[in-house]
N, C-alpha and C positions, 0 to 999 in steps of 0.2 A: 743924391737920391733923396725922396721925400723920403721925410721920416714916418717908420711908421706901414708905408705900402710897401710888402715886398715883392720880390721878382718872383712872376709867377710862372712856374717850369713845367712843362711836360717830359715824362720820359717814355721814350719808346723803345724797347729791346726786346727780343723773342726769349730769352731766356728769363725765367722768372725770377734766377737770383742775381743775376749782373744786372735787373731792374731793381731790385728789393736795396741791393747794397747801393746804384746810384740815389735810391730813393732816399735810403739814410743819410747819406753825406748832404744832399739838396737839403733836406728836413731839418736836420741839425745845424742849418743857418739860421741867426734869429732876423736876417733882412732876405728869406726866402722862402715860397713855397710850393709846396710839389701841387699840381690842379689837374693832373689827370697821369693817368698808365695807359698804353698800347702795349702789345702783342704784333700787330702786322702794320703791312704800310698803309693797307686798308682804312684798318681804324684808326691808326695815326690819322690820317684826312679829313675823317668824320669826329674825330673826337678833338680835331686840333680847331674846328669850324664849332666846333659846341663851348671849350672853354676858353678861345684867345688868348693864347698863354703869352707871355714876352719873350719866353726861350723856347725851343724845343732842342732837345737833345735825341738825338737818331740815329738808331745802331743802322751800318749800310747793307747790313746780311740781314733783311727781313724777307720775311715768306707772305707769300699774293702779291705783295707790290713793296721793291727793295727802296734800300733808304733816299739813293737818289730818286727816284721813281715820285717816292713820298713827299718830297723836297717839292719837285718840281709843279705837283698836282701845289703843293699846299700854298706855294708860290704866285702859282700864275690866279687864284683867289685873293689871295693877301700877299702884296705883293711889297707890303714893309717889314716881315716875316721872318725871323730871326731863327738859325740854327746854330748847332753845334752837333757835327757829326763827329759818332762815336763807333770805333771800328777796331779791327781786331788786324787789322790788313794795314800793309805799309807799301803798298806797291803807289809809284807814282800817278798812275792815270786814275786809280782809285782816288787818289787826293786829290785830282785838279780834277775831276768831275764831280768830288763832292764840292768842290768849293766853286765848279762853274754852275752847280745847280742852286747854288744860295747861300750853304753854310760859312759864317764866319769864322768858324772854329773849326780845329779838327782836333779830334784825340784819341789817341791809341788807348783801351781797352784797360791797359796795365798803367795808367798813367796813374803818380798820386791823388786821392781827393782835392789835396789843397791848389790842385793844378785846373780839378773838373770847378772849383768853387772859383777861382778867379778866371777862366773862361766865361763862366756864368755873366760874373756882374762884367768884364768886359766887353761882355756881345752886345750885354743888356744897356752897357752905354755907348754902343753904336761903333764898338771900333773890332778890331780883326785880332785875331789868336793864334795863329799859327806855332804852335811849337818848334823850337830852332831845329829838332833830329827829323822832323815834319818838313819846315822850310827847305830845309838844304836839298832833301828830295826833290821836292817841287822846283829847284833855282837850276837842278842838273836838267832839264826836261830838253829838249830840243826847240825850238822857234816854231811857231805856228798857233795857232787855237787847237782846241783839243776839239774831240770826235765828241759827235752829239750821238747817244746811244742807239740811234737807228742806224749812223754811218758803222757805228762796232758793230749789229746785229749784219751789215752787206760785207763788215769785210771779213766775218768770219764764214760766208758764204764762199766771198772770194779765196780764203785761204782753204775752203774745201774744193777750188777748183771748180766752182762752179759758173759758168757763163751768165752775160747778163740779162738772158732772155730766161734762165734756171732760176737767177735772182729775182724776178721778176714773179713771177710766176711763186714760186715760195712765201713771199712777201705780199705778193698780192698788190704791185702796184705794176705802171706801167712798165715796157721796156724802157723810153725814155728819161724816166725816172730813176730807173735802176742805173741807168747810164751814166746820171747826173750825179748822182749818190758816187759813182766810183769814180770820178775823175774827183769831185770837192774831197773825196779821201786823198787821193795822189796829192793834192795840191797842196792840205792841208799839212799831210807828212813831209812832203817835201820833196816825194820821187817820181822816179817817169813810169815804171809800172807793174802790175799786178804783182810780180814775184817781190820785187823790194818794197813794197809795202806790207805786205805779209811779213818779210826778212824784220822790217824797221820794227811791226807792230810786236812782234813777240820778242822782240831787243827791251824796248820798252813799257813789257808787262801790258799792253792795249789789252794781247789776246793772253789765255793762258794755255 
């Protein structure tokens, strides 16, 4: 790292003390600094486009637009865009869709500082953080790509029983559409139909 320029961090969390205390630990490095605060995923997007930070750090339980959400908007702009999601949540689809929307890092909420401080500078040098109680989740998962969050919003349609022309119509997109959305879920889970992918999705935390 040049001497001298530090990494410069955004934090995003809804809560204003679990920002206030990730602010301290960022601060209190002397090769970092904190360049902006969020509240939602909103202004994460607009404030992440105001001061180009080299990290962001991203609670995934944000309010108007959640942390993947924020990811993926902040992403598909800046698309060499470095995260580190920060979450209170250990369920495994929560993990691999913060990590298929961008984030290099993931970290549970309770982790030590000295854990949030070397995530920092190893995201910032372009490599992957995964915590091993993190990992292991992630290595149990089943075969497939994971559900892109439209395919989760049709099949909690479908686990409410609802048809594809219901789905449609709900969603506001074609019937064909809605078609195509449920079979790329079967396919992706890995079963033949509506009822065992509902059975698989709530096995592994998809739905809750």
């Amino acid at each position: 790292m040049a001497h001298g320029i530090p990494i410069r961090v955004l934090v995003v969390d809804d809560h204003p003390l679990v920002r206030k205390g990730v602010v301290a630990v960022v601060a209190a490095e002397s090769d970092m600094a904190v360049v902006g605060e969020a509240g939602d995923g909103r202004q994460a997007v607009a404030l992440f486009r105001q001061v180009r930070p080299d990290v962001a750090l991203i609670d995934l339980g944000l309010p108007l637009l959640d942390g993947i959400g924020a990811m993926e908007a902040i992403r598909s702009e800046f698309p060499g865009s470095r995260f580190i999601a920060l979450t209170v949540y250990q369920g495994d689809e929560d993990i691999h869709r913060a990590l298929q929307a961008g984030a290099q890092a993931y970290l549970l909420k309770n982790a030590p500082s000295s854990q949030l401080v070397a995530a920092i500078r190893a995201v910032h040098a372009g490599l992957r953080k995964i915590p091993p109680e993190v990992a292991s989740l992630v290595s149990d998962r089943g075969p497939g790509p994971g559900l892109t969050a439209r395919e989760i919003e049709v099949l909690r349609l479908v686990a409410k029983g609802r048809t594809n022309l219901e789905i449609a119509e709900e969603l506001r997109i074609t019937r064909g559409t809605a078609k195509w959305f449920v079979s790329s879920i079967l396919s992706k889970l890995g079963v033949d139909d509506r009822t065992e992918a509902v059975t698989m999705a709530l096995e592994r935390g998809i739905l809750h």
